[in-house]
N, C-alpha and C positions, 0 to 999 in steps of 0.2 A: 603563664604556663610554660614550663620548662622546654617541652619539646614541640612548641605552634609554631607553626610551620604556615606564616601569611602567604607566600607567593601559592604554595600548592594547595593553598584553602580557596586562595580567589579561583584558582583556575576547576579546583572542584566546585566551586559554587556556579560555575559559566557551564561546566556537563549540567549541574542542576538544573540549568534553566533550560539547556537543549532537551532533557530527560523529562522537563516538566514537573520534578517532585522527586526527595529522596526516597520516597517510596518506591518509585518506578528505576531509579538507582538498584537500591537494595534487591528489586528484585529482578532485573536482567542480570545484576554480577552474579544474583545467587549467594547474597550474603545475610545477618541479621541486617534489623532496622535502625539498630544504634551502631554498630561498626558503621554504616556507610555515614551515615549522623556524625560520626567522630570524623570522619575522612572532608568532611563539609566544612565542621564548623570549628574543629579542633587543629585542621590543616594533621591527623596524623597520616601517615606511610603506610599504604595498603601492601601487601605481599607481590613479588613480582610477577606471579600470577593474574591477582587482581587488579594489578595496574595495567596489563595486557588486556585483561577483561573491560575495563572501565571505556581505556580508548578505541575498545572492539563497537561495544553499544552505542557509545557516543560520537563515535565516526571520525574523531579529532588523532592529529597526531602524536604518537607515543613519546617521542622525545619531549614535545612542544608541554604536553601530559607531566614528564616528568620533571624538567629540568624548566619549563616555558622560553626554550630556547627553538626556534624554526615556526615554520605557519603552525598554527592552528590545527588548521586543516589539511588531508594528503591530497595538495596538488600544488603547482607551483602559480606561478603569472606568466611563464610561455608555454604550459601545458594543462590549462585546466581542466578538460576535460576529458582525459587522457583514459584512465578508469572509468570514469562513467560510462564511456563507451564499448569499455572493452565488457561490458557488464550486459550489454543487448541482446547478447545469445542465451538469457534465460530472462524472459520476461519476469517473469512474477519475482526474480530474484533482486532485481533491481529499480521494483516500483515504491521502492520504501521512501522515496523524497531523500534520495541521495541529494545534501544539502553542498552545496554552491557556494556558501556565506552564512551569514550569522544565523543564529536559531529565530523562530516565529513566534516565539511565548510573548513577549511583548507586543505582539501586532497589537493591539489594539491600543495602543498609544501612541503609535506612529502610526497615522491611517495614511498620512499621505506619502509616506515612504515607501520603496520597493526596494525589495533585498532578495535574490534568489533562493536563500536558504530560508522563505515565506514559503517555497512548492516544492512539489512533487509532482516527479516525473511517473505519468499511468505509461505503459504499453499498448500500442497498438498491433494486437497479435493475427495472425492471419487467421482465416475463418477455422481451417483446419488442426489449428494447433491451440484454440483461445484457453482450452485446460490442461492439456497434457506440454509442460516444460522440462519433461527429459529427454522429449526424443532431439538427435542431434540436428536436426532442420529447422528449430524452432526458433524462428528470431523475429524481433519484434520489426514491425514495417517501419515503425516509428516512436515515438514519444507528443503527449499531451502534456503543460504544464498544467498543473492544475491547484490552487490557495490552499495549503492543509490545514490552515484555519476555518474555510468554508466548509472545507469532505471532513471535518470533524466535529463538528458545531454545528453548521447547517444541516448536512447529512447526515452526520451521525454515525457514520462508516470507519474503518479502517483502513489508511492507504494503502498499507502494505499486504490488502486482499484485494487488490482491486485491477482491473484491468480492463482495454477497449475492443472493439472489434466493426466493423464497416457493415451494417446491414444489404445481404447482396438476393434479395426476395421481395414478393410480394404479397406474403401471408399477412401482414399486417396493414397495410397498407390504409392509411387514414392517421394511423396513430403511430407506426413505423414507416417511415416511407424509402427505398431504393438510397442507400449512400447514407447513412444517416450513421454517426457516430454513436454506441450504446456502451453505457459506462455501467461492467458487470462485478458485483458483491461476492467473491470467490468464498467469502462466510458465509453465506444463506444458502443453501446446497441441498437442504432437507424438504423444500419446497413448499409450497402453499399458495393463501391466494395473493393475486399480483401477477405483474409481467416477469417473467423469468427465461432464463437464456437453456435451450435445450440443445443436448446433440439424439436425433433420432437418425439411428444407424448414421452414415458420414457424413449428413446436411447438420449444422447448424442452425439452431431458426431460435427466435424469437416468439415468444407465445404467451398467451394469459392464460395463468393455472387459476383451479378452485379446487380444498382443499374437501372432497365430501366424507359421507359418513364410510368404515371400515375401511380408511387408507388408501381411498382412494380417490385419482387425481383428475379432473377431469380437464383439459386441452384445448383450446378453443382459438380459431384467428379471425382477425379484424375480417379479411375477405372471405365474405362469404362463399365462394368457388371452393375452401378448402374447408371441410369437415371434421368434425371436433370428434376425441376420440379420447375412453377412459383410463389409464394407466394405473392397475395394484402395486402401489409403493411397496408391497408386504414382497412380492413376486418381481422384481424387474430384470430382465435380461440383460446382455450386454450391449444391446442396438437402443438401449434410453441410461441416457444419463440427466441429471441436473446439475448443469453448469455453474449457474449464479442466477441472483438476483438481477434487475436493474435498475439502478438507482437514478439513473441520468440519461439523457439524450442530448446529442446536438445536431443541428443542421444548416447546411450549404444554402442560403437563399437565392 
């Protein structure tokens, strides 16, 4: 074929694989399903829009993108972590498994290998800021690594809604205990039954919802000391929010 173009086909087939699927190509550039198909398999020249786009999604460097001249990836070997870090002052903005090294689609053919760009980094957001990332004080205490082949397969989650917070109560107490790390579903937000992360007025808390008849929510904590109480979904003020989901716990033994 007159105009294949092998070197920019191989390095679009390695987005494919960080991408997971030219479908998932096609549709973060925001293009048809056979253009990005062509861009794959035919090695043709995306617009230079697109080619911006592509190494935007795919997190890879634009030069390295165009020409496969420089890393791969934007950092070097005496500053890797340079950007990732400067990315902590918006939690949820940089829990997308900012990748470190190669993509994770093959994990399971190398099980006994470790490769950074295997996880993703969750936030660890202070109690008071675990939903709202605009206000300017809002920075992560820390970072969790966490297999985004596990939070995606096992879990079944999306990393990049996701994020942690330190249990600092003892409403739950049995089944949440004092320090306990809780990995919250920033997707689930509409609530129901299950453990789910609540802000009432400026305490955050952890609590089991059930989901009853005409929308309404009913509240409940492990310690019995604190009293369960109904919430109209239809009606809710500005002193109840629903945070997330909880999909995860960990704890300090």
């Amino acid at each position: 074929m007159e105009n294949f173009n092998v070197g920019f086909a191989s390095r679009m087939l390695e987005v494919v694989t960080i991408l997971k699927s030219v479908s998932e190509l096609a549709r973060k550039v925001e293009v048809a399903y056979p253009t990005a198909s062509k861009w794959v398999k035919e090695g043709a020249e995306p617009s230079t829009t697109n080619l911006i786009k592509i190494a935007d999604v795919a997190q890879v460097n634009l030069l390295w993108l165009a020409t496969g001249k420089g890393p791969k990836f934007n950092y070097d070997s005496t500053n890797n972590y340079k950007d990732f870090y400067t990315k902590l002052s918006d939690p949820l903005s940089m829990n997308t498994g900012t990748d470190l090294g190669e993509s994770s689609s093959d994990y399971a053919d190398r099980p006994n290998e470790i490769c950074a760009g295997d996880y993703t980094f969750i936030p660890v957001c202070p109690l008071q800021n675990t939903n709202n990332t605009n206000t300017p004080d809002n920075k992560a205490l820390c970072t969790i690594a966490f297999n985004r082949n596990w939070l995606e397969n096992y879990l079944n989650v999306d990393p990049q809604k996701l994020s942690t917070f330190i249990v600092k109560d003892d409403s739950m107490a049995g089944v949440f205990n004092d320090g306990d790390h809780v990995l919250i579903n920033h997707g689930k937000k509409e609530g129901g039954d299950g453990l789910y992360v609540l802000r009432i007025g400026k305490n955050i808390l952890v609590k089991r919802t059930q989901l009853k008849p005409n929308n309404q929510l009913l509240v409940t904590s492990a310690n019995k000391e604190y009293e369960a109480f109904i919430v109209d979904l239809a009606h809710v003020d500005e002193n109840f929010e629903i945070i997330g989901k909880v999909e995860w716990f960990g704890r300090k033994i």
